[in-house]
C-alpha positions as a Markdown table, in Angstrom:
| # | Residue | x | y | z |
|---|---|---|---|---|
| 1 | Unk | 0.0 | 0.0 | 0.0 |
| 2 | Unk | 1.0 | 3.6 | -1.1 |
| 3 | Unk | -0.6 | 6.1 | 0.5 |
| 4 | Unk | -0.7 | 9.5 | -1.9 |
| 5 | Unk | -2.5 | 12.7 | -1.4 |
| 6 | Unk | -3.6 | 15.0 | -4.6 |
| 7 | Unk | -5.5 | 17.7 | -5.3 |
| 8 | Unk | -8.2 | 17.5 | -8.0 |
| 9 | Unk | -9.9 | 20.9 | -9.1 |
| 10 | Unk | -13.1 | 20.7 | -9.9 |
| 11 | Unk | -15.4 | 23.1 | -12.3 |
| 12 | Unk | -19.0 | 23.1 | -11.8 |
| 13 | Unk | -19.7 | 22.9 | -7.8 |
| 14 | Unk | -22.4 | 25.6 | -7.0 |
| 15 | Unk | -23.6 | 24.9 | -3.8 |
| 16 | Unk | -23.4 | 23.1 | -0.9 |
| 17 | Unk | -25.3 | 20.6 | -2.1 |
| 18 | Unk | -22.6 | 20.2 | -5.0 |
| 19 | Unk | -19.9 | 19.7 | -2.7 |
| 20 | Unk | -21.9 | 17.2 | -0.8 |
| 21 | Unk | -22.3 | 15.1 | -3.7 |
| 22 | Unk | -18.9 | 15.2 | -5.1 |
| 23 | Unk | -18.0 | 14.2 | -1.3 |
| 24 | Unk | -20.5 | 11.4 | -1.2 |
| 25 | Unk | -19.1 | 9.7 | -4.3 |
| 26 | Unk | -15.8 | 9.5 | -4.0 |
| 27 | Unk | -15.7 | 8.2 | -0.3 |
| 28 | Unk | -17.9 | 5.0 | -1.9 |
| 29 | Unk | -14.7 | 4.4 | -4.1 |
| 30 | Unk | -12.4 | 1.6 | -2.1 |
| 31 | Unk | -9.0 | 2.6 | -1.2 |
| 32 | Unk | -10.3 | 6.3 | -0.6 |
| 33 | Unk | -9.0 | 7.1 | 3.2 |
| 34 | Unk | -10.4 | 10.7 | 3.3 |
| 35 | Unk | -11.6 | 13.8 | 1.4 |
| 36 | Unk | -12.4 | 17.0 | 2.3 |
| 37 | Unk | -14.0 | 19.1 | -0.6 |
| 38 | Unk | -13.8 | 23.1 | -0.4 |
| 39 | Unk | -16.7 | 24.5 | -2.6 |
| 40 | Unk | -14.9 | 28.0 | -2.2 |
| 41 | Unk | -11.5 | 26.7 | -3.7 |
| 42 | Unk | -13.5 | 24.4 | -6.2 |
| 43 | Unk | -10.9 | 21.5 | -5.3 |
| 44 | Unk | -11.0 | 18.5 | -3.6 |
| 45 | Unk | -8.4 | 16.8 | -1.6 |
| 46 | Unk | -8.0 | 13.3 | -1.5 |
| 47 | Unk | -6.1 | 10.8 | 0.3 |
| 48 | Unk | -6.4 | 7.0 | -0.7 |
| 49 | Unk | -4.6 | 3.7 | -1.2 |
| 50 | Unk | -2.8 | 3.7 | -5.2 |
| 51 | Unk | -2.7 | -0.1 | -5.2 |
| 52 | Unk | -6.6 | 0.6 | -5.2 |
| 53 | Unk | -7.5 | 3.6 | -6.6 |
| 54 | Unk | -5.9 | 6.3 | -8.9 |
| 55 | Unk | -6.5 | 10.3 | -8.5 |
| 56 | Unk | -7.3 | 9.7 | -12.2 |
| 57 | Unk | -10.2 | 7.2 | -10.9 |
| 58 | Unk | -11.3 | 9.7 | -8.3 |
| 59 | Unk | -11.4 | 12.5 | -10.9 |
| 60 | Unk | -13.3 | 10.4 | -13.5 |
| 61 | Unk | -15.8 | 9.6 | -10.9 |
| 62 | Unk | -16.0 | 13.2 | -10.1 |
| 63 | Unk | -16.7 | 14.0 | -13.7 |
| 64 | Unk | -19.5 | 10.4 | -14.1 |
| 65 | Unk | -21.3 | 13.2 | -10.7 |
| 66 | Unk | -21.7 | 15.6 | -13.2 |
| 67 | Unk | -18.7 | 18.1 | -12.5 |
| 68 | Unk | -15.5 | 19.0 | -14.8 |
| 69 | Unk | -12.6 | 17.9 | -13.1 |
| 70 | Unk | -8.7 | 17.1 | -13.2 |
| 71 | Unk | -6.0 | 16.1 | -11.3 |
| 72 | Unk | -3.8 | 19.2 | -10.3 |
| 73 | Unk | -0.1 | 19.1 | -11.2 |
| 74 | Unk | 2.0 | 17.5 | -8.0 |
């Protein structure tokens, strides 16, 4: 196990509600430890397992919610 923390930027979050949503999906994804999503910087930050998951997954998920997003450069 590799632990990795990244930074995805996400287009599109609104509201609350948004950042709820885009919260609510990617803690279902397995190897996901935490995320905290920030509606005012229109980012999330994740910290999960990469011999489970990929910031690439997370950020595809992200975008399958409804919202533009990418991983940030590291």
């Amino acid at each position: 196990m590799t632990e990795q923390t990244r930074v995805i930027k996400i287009d599109g979050m609104t509201c609350s509600n948004c950042a709820k949503s885009v919260h609510s999906v990617v803690s279902q994804l397995d190897g996901v430890q935490t995320i905290a999503v920030s509606l005012e910087q229109q980012q999330a930050t994740a910290t999960f397992d990469d011999s489970k998951v990929s910031a690439e997954k997370i950020a595809a998920t992200i975008e399958d919610a409804g919202f533009d997003a990418q991983v940030a450069s590291a």
